[in-house]
C-alpha positions as CSV (number, residue, x, y, z in Angstrom):
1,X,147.0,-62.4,-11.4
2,X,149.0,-61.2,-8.7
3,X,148.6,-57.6,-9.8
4,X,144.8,-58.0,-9.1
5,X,145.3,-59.8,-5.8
6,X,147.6,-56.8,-4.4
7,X,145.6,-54.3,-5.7
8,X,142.4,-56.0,-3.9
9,X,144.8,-56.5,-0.8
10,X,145.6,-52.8,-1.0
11,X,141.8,-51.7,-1.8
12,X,141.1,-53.7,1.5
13,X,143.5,-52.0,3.6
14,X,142.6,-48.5,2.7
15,X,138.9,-49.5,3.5
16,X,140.1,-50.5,6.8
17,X,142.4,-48.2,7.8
18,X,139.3,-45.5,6.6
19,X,137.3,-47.2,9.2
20,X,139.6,-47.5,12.0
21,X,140.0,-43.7,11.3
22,X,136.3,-43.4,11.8
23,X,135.9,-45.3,14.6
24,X,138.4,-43.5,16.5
25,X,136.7,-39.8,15.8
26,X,133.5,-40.8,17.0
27,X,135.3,-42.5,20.3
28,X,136.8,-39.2,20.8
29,X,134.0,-37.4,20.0
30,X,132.4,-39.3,23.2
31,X,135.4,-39.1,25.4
32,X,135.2,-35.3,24.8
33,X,132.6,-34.8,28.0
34,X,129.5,-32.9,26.1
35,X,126.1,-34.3,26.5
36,X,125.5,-32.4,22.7
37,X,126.8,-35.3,20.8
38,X,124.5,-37.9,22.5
39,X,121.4,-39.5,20.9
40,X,119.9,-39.9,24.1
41,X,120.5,-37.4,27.0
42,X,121.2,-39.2,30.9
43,X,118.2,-38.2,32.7
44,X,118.5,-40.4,35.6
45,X,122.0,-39.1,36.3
46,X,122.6,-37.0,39.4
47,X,124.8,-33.9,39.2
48,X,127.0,-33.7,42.0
């Protein structure tokens, strides 16, 4: 019984650790400065 509770705790983890990792490449992949990676481009921005 508390083989299958660890293993579900692990299975958990991993999940979560998977999407933290995914979170975090998609945050950098918006810090990085390109307009490419954007759904919608800022038209109403000025370039200075």
């Amino acid at each position: 019984m508390f083989k299958a509770i660890r293993r579900l705790l692990a299975a958990i983890t991993f999940i979560a650790v998977i999407a933290a990792a995914i979170k975090t490449a998609f945050e950098w992949v918006a810090q990085s400065g390109d307009d490419d990676h954007e759904v919608f481009a800022d038209d109403d921005r000025e370039t200075v």
